[in-house]
MITIFI-661705 format. One line per 10 residues: number of its first residue (from 1); for each residue x, z, y of N, C-alpha, C. Coordinates in Angstrom, 1 decimal. Each point is the difference from the previous one (the first is absolute). Layout:
NUM = X/Z/Y/X/Z/Y/X/Z/Y | ...
***
This chain:
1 = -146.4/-10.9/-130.7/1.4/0.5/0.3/0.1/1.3/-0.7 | 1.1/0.6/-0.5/0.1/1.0/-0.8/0.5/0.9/1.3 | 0.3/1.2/0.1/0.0/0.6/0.7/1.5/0.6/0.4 | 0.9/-0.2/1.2/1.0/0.0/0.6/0.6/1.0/0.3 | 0.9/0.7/-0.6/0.4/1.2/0.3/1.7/0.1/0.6 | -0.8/0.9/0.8/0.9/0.1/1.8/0.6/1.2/-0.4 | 1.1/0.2/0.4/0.9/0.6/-0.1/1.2/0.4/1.2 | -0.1/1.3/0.3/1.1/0.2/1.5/1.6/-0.8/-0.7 | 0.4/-0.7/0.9/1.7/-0.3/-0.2/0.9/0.9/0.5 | 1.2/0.1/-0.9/1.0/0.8/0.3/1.6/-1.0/1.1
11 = 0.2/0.7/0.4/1.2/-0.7/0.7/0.7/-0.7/-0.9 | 0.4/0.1/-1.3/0.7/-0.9/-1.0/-0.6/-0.8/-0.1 | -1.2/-0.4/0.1/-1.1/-0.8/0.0/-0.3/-1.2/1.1 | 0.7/0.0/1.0/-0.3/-0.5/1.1/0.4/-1.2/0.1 | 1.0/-0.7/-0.9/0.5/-1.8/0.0/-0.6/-0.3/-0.5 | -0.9/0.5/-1.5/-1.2/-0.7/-0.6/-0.8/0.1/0.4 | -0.8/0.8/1.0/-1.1/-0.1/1.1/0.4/-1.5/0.7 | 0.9/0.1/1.0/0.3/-0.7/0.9/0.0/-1.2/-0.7 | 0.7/-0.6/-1.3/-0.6/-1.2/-0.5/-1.8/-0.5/0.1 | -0.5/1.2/-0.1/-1.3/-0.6/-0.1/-0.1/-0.4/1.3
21 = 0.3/0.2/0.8/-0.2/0.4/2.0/0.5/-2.0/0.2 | 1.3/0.2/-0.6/0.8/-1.7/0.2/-1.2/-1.0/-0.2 | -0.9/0.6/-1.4/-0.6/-1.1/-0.6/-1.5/-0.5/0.6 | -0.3/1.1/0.2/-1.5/-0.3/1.0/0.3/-0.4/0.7 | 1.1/0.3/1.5/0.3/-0.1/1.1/0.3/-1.6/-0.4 | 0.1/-0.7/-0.8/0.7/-1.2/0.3/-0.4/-0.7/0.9 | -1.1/-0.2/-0.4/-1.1/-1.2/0.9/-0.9/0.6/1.2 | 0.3/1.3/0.6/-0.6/0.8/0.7/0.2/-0.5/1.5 | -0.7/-0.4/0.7/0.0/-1.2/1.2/0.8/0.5/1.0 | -0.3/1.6/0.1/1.3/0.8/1.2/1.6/-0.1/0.0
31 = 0.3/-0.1/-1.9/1.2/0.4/-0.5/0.4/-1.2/0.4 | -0.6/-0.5/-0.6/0.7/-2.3/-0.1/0.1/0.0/1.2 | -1.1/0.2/1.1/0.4/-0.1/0.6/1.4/0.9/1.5 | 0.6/0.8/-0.5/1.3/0.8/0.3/0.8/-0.7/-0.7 | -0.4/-0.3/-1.6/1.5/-0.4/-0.9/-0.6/-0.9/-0.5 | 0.1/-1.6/0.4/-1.1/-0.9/-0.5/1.4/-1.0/-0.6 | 1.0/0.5/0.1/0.8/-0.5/-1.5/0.2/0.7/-1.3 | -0.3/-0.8/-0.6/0.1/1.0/-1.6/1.5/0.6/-0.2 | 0.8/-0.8/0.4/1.5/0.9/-0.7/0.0/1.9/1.1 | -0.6/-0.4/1.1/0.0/1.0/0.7/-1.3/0.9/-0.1
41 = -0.8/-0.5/-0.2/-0.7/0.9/-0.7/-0.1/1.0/-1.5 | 0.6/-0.8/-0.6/0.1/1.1/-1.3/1.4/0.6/0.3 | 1.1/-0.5/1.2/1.5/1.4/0.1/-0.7/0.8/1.1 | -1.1/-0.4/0.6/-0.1/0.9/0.9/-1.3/1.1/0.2 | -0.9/-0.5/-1.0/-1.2/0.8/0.1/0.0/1.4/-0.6 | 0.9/0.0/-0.9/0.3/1.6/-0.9/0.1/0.8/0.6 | 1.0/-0.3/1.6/0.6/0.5/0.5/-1.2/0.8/1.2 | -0.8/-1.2/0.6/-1.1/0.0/0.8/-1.1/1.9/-0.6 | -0.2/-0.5/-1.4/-0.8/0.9/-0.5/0.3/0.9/0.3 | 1.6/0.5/-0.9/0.4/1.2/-0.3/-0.1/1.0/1.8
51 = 0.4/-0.6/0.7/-0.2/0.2/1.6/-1.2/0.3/0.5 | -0.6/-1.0/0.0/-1.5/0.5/0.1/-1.0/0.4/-0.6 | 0.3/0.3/-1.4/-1.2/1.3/-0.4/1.0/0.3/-1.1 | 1.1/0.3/-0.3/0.8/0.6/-1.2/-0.2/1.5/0.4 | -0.1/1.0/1.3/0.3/1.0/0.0/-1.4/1.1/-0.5 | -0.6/-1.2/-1.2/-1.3/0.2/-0.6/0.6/0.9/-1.0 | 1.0/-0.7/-0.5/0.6/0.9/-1.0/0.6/1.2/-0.1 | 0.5/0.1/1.2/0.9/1.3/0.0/-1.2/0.9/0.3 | -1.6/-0.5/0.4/-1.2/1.1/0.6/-0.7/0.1/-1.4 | 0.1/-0.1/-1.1/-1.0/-0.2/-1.2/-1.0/-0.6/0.8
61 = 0.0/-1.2/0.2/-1.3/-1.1/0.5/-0.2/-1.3/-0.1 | 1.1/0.0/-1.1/0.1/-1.4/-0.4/-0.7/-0.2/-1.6 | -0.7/-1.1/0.3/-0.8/0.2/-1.7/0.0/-1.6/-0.9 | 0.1/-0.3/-1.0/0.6/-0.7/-0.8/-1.4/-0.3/-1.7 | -0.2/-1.2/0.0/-0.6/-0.2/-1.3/0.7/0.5/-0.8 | -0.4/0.4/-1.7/0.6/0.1/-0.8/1.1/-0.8/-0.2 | -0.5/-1.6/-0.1/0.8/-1.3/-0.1/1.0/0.2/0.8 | -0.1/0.3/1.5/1.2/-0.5/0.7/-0.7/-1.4/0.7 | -1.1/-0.2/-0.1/-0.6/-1.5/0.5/-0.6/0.3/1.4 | 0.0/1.6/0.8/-1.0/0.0/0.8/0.9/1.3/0.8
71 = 0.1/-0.1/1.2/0.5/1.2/0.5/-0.6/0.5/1.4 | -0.2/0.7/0.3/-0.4/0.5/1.4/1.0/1.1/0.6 | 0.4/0.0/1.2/0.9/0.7/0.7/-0.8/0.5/1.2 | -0.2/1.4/0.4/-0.7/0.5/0.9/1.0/1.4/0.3 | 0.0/-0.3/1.6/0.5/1.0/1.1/-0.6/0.7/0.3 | 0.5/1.7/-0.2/-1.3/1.1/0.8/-0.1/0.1/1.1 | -0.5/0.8/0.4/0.0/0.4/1.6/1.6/0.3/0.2 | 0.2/-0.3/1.6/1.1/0.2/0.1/1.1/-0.4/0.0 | 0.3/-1.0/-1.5/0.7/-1.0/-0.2/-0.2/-1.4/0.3 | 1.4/-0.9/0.0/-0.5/-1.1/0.5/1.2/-0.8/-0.5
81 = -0.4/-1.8/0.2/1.3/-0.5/-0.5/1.1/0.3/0.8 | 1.3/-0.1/-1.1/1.3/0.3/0.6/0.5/-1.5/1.2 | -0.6/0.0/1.0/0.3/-0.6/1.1/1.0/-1.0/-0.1 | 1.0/0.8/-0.1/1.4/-0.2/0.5/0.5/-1.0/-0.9 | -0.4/0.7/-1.0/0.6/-1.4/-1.5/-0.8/-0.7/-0.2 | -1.7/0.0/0.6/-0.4/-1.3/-0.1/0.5/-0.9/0.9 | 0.1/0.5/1.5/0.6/-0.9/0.9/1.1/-1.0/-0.1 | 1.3/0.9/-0.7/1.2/-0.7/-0.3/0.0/-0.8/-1.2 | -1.2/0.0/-0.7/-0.5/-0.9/-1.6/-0.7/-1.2/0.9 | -0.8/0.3/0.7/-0.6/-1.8/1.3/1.2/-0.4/0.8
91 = 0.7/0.5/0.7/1.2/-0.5/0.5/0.8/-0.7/-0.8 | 0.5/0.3/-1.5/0.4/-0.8/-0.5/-0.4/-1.3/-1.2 | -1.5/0.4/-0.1/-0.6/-1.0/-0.3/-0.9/-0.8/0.5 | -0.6/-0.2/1.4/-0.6/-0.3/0.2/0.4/-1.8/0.9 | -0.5/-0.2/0.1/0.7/-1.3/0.7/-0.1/0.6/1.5 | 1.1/-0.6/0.6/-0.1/0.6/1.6/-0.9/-0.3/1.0 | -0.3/-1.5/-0.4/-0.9/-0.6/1.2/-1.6/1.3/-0.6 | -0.1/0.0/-1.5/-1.4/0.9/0.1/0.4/0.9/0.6 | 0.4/0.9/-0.3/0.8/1.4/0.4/-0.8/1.0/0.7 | -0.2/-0.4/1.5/-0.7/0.3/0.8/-1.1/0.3/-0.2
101 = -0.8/-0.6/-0.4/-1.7/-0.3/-0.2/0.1/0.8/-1.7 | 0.8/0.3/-0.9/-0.3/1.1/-0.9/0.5/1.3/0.3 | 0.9/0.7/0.7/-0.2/0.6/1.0/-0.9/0.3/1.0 | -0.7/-0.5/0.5/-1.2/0.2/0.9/-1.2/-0.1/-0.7 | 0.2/-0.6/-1.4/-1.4/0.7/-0.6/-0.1/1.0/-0.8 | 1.7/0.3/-0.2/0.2/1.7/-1.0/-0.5/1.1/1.0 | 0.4/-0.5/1.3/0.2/1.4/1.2/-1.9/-0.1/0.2 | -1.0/-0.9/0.3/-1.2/-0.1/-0.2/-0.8/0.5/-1.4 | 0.5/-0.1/-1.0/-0.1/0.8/-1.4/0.3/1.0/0.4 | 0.8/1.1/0.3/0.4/0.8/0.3/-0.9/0.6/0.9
111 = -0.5/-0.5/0.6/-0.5/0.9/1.3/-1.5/-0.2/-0.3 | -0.6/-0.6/-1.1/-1.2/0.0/-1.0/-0.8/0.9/-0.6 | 1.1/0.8/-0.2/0.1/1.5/-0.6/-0.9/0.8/0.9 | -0.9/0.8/-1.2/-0.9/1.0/0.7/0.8/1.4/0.4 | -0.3/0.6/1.0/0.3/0.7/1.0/0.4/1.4/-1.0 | -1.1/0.0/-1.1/-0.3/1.6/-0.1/0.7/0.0/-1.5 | 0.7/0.9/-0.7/0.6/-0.2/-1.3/-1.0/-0.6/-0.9 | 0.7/-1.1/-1.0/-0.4/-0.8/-0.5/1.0/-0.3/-1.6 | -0.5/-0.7/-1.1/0.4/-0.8/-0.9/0.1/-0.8/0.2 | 1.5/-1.0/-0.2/0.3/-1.5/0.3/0.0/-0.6/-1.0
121 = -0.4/-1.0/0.0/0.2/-0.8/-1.7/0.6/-0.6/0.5 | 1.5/-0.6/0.2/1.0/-0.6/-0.2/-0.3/-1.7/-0.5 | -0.2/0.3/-1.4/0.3/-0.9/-0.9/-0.7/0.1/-1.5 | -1.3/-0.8/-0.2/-0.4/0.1/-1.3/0.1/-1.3/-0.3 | 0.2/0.1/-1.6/0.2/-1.5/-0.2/0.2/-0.2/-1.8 | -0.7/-1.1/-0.2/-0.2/0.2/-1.4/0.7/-1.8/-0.5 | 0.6/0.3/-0.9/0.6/-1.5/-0.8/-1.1/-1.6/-0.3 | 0.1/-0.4/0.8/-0.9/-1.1/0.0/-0.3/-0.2/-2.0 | 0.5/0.2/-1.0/-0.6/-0.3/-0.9/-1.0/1.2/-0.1 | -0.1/0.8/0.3/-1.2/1.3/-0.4/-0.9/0.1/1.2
131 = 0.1/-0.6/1.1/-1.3/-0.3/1.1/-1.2/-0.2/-0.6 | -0.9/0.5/0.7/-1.4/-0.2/-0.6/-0.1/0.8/-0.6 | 0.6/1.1/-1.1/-0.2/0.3/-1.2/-0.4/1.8/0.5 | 0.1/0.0/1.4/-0.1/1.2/0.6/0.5/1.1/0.1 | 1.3/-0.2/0.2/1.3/0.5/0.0/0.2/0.9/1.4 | -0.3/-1.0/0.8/-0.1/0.5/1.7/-1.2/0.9/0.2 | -1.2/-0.3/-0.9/-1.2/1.3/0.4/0.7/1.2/-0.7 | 0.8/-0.2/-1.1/0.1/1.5/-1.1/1.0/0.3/1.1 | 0.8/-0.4/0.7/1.2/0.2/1.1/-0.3/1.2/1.0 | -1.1/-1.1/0.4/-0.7/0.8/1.6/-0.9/1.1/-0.4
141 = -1.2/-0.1/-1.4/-0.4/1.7/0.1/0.9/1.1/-0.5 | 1.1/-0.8/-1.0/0.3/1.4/-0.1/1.1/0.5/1.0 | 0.5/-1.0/0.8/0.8/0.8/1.5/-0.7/0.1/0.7 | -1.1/-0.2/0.2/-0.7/0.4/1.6/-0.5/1.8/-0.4 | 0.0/0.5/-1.0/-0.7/1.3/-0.5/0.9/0.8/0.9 | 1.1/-0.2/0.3/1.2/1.1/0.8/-0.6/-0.2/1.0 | -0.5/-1.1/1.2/0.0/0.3/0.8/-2.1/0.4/0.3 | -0.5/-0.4/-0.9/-1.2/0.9/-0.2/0.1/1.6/-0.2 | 0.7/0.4/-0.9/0.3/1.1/-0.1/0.6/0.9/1.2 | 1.1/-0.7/0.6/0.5/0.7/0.9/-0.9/-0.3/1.9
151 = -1.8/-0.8/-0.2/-0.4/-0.3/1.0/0.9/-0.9/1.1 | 0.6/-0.7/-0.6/0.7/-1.1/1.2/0.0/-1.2/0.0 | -0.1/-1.2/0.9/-0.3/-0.8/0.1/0.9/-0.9/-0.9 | -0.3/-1.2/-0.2/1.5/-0.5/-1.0/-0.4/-1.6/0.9 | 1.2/-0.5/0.4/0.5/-1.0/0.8/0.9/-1.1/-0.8 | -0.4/-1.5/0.4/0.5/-0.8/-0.7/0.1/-1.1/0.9 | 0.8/-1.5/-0.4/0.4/-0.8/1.2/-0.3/-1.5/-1.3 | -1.4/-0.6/0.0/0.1/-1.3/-1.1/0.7/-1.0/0.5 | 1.1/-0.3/-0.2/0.7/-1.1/0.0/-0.5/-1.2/-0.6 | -1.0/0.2/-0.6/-0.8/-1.5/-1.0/-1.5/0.6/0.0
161 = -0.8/-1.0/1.5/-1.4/0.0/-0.6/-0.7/-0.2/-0.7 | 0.4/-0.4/-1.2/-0.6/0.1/-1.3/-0.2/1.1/-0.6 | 0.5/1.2/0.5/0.4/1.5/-0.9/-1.4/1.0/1.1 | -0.2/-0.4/1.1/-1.2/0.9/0.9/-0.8/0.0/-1.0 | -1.0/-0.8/-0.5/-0.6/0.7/-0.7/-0.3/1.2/-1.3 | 1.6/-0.9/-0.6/0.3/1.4/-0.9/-0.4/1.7/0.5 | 1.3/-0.1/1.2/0.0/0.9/1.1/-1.7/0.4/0.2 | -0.6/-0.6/0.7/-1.6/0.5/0.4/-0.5/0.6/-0.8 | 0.6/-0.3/-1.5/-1.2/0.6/-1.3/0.4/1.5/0.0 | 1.6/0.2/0.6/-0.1/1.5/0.2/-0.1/0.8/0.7
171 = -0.7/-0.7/1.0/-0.1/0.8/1.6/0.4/-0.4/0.9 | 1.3/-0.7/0.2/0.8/-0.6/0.8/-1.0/-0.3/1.3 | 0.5/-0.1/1.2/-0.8/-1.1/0.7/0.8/-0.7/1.0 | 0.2/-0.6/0.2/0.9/-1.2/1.1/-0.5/0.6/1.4 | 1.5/0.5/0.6/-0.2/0.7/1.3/0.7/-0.9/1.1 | 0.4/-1.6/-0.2/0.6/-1.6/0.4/0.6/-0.6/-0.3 | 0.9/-0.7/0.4/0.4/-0.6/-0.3/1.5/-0.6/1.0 | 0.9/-0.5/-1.1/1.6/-0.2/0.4/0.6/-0.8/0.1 | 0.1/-0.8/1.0/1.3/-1.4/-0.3/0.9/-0.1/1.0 | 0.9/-0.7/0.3/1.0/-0.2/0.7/0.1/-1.5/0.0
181 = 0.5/-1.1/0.5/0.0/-1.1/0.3/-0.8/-0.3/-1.6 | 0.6/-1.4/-0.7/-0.5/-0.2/-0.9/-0.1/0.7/-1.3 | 0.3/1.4/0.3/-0.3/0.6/-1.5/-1.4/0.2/-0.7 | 0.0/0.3/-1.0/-1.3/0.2/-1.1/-0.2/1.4/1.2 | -1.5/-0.1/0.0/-0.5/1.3/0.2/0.1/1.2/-0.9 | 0.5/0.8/0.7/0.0/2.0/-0.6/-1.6/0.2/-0.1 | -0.2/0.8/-1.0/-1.4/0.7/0.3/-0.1/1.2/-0.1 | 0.3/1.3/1.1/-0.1/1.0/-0.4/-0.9/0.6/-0.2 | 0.0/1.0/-0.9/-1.5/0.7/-1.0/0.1/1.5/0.3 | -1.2/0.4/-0.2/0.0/1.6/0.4/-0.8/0.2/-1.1
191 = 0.4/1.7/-0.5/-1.1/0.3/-1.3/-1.1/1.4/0.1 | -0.8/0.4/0.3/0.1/1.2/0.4/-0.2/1.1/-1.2 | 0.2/0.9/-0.2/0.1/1.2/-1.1/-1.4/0.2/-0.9 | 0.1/0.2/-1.0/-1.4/-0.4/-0.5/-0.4/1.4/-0.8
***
């Protein structure tokens, strides 16, 4: 593999991030299962992102392959997704009978979160044609150096057990685990400062 060069994204930058976000996320077992119709999945997931980890952008914390094939979005201390517009983005996409039970596993995500200031990773996600190619490791060391640098823990929520072990190779460790009636299990991760 030749070697992948990460780059902070700028706010003009953020629809071509968030494509990559669409593209991983497709088959992602949490998403499908919230928006497990495709027409509503691709009008509604953009939306989902930008709410829950866009205000990466406005913090310089959002980071971007050269390509545009790979993006990571990470909240500092402090910050958190914009709530409100995620709420009213599930309200009107979600099917009603789920409703409830994605709701009560966002409010359980939510309450996941470590106590003491933290980095949230939101959302990393790389374009299923450049998987493997190690897109997601060049992602995660060179965003996790902020919160090394600044000694704080960095927090994440695997929506696809397939990705913990990526996660583990940088510290991560699974502090439980998340479901609500039939959903895919949440796996939240804790990282400690290195």
């Amino acid at each position: 593999m030749s070697s992948v060069e990460i780059i902070k994204a700028s706010l003009s930058e953020r629809e071509r991030c968030i494509g990559a976000h669409v593209l991983a996320f497709a088959t992602d077992p949490l998403l499908r299962w919230v928006l497990p119709e495709p027409e509503r999945y691709l009008a509604f997931f953009p939306r989902v992102v930008r709410h829950y980890g866009g205000r990466a952008f406005e913090h310089a914390a959002a980071y971007r392959t050269h390509d545009f094939k790979a993006s990571a979005l990470w909240l500092p201390p402090g910050t958190g997704p914009d709530e409100e517009a995620l709420g009213a983005v599930m309200q009107e996409a979600v099917d009603p009978h789920r409703l409830d039970d994605v709701y009560a596993l966002l409010d359980r995500v939510g309450k996941a979160h470590p106590d003491e200031p933290h980095w949230f990773l939101p959302a990393i996600g790389v374009d299923p044609i450049c998987q493997g190619r190690g897109y997601g490791s060049a992602l995660l060391e060179r965003s996790l150096e902020a919160c090394d640098r600044e000694h704080r823990i960095a927090y994440l929520e695997a929506s696809n057990t397939r990705n913990v072990p990526l996660y583990q190779r940088f510290g991560f460790e699974i502090t439980g685990e998340i479901q609500v009636g039939d959903s895919p299990r949440v796996i939240p991760m804790r990282r400690a400062p290195r």
